[in-house]
Residue, then its C-alpha position, 0 to 999 in steps of 0.5 A: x676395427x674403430x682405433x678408439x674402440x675401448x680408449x675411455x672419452x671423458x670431460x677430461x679428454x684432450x680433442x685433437x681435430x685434422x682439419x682437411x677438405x675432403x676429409x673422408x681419405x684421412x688415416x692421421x686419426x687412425x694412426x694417432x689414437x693407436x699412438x695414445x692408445x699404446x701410451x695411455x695417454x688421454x686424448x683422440x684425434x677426430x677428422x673436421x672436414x673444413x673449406x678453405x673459406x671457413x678455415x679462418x672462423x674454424x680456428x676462431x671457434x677452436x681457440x674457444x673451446x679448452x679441451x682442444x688442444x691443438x689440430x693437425x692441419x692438411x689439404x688445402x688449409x697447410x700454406x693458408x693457416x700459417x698466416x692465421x698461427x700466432x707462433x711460427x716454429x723454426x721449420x714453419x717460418x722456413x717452410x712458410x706452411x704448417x700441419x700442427x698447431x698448439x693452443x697454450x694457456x691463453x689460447x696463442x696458437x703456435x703452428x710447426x711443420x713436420x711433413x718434410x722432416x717425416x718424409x725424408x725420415x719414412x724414406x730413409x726408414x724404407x732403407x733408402x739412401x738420402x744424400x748429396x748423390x740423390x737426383x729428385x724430381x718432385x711433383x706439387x708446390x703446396x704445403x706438403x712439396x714444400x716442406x719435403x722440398x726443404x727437408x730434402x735441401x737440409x738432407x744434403x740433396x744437391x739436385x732437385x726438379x719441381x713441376x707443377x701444374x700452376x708453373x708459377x707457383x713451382x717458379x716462386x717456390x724454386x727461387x725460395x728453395x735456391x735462396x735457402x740452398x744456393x750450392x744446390x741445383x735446383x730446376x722447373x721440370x714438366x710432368x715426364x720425368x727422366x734421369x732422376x733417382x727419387x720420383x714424389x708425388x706431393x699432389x693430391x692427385x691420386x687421392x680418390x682412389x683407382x677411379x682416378x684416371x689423373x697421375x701426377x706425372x708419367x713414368x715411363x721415362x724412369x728407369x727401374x731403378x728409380x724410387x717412387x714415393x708418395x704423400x697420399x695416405x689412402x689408398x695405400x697404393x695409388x695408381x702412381x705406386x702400382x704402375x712402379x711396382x709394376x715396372x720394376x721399381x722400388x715404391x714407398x707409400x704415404x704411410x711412411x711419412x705419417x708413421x715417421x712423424x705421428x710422435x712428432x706431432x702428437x707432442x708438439x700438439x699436446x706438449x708432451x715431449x716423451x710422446x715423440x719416443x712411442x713407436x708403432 
């Protein structure tokens, strides 16, 4: 069933794109127009499919056109519009990526980060214990790795391992992260994790479904009493989560990231604060 299916489009209808390349994987409109829906408030959430290289005069052409409000911003454009925001928020200069942006009366564009602070909210929602006793490994350097790899530090989390598959780029963002939490252990791993309590995927591998042979790392050094937890939204369950649920253990779906910050992000784009407190 279409989600905008009887919410009425006017010239007065805020437009909120996603940008994403590719763009056909995305729930985030789906999820954020059940949000306006339920509030009755008026405004739609629509997917652009932008490549990285047009990423620059998208925002340009964006910036000229009123009604549009603000964006959510996802693979691979994360990292990459952060430079282009005129207004860094307080997680976004940490973080060094963003995923919303906001457009105020003279078309400044302000850009936030909320997938880190969703993330570890969408664990702790799928009663799992988020703390100073948690060993995490987490797969990924991108926008996404990176703001789950801060919020996670914020959390209280003293033992983390980054792999990724450019090693360079997990070596920069560990000296980062040790700089931000300097009491934590924080360490390169490669793509076999084993004696850590909490496995993430923050890649886009997996994105295409189950005909994607690629997993982001192996699982078959964890023991079943390990979490695993996505950032991939569609398909719901990856080959990575059915393989953990197949062993025994304990999974959440990228699902949970969005549901825990789609209020989030829906007021910070139209700067309406009481959509935060709308629940699905």
């Amino acid at each position: 069933m279409n989600s905008i299916e009887n919410m009425p489009i006017s010239g007065k209808t805020k437009i909120i794109p996603i940008l994403a390349d590719p763009i056909a994987h995305v729930e985030t409109p789906r999820i954020m127009n059940m949000l306006f829906k339920k509030a009755n408030y008026d405004a739609v959430c629509v997917p652009f499919q932008v490549a990285a290289e047009n990423l620059s005069q998208t925002i340009e052409a964006l910036r000229l056109i009123p009604t549009i409000a603000g964006a959510v911003v996802t693979v691979p454009h994360k990292i990459n519009i952060s430079h282009l925001v005129d207004v860094k928020g307080p997680q976004a200069q940490i973080i060094g990526a963003v995923n919303a942006v906001r457009f105020d009366e003279q078309r400044q564009m302000h850009g936030e980060m909320f997938d880190g602070k969703g993330f570890v909210q969408g664990l702790i929602n799928s009663d799992l214990d988020v703390g100073s006793h948690l060993k995490v490994y987490i797969a990924g350097a991108g926008g996404a790795a990176r703001g789950i790899a801060f919020a996670l530090l914020a959390q209280g989390v003293k033992s983390l391992q980054v792999y990724n598959r450019t090693q360079a780029t997990a070596v920069a963002l560990i000296e980062e992260l040790k700089k931000y939490a300097p009491d934590a252990v924080i360490e390169l791993a490669d793509a076999t994790p084993q004696q850590v309590d909490l496995c993430i995927n923050a890649t886009s591998a997996g994105m295409l479904g189950p005909q994607q042979n690629t997993l982001p790392f192996a699982i078959d050094g964890l023991e079943a009493n390990c979490c695993v937890a996505e950032v991939i939204m569609n398909p719901l369950k990856t080959q990575l989560l059915q393989q953990a649920e197949q062993k025994g253990m304990k999974i959440v779906s990228g699902q949970a990231m969005i549901l825990a910050q789609i209020g989030q992000l829906a007021a910070f784009i139209l700067n309406e604060p009481e959509l935060a407190q709308v629940r699905l």
